[in-house]
Residue, then its C-alpha position, 0 to 999 in steps of 0.5 A: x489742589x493737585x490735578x492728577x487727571x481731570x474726570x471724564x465727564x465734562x460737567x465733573x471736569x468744569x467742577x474741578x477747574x472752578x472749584x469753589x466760588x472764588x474760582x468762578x469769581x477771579x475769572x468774572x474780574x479777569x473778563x474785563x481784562x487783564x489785571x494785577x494781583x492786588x487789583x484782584x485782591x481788591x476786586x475780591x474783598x474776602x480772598x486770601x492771598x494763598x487763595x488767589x495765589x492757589x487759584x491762579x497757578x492752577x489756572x495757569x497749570x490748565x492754560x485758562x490765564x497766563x501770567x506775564x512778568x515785566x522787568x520793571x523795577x519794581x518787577x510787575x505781573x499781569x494774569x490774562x484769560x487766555x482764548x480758552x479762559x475766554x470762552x468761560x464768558x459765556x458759561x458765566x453769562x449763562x449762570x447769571x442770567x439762570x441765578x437772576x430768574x430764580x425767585x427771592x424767597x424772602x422778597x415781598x409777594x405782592x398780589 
C-alpha cells in the first residue's frame, strides 16, 4: 500500500496505518518485544510473507517499528516498536477489553 498523505482526521489517519487485521495483530505480537521475522510468522498462522513483509516496511516508513540488522552469518533482523509504536499498548488494550464486553450471540442465555 502507498502512503501519499495520511488523512487528516485522526481516527481515518489510524485506520490507514493499521489497515487490515493483520496490522493490529503484528504490533500486538511486537508489545511483548522484539522478534524475528519467522518469529512473527509463526505467531500469525495465516499471514503471507508478502503480507508480513508489506505490513512491516510500512510500519518502518511511518516510524511505528524499526528494523535492526546484525552481521552475523547468517545476517539476522530483529523489528521493534518504536516509542511511537509503544504508545498503540493502550488503544490495543482498550479495543480488547471493548470486544470482550460485547455479548456472544451464540452463547447460552441462561435464566
Amino acid at each position: 500500500m502507498s502512503d501519499p498523505c495520511l488523512p487528516e482526521c485522526g481516527v481515518a489517519r489510524f485506520l490507514a496505518l493499521l489497515n487490515g487485521p493483520w496490522a493490529t495483530l503484528i504490533v500486538r505480537e511486537l508489545l511483548h518485544g522484539p522478534l524475528r521475522f519467522n518469529e512473527l510468522r509463526q505467531l500469525l498462522p495465516g499471514i503471507s510473507p508478502h503480507t508480513l513483509t508489506s505490513r512491516l516496511r510500512q510500519f518502518e516508513r511511518h516510524g511505528i517499528v524499526t528494523r535492526t540488522t546484525y552481521a552475523e552469518i547468517p545476517p539476522r533482523v530483529v523489528y521493534e516498536l518504536t516509542p511511537l509504536g509503544e504508545g498503540l499498548r493502550d488503544v490495543l488494550e482498550a479495543m480488547g477489553a471493548w470486544a470482550m464486553a460485547v455479548p456472544d450471540p451464540g452463547a447460552e442465555v441462561t435464566a
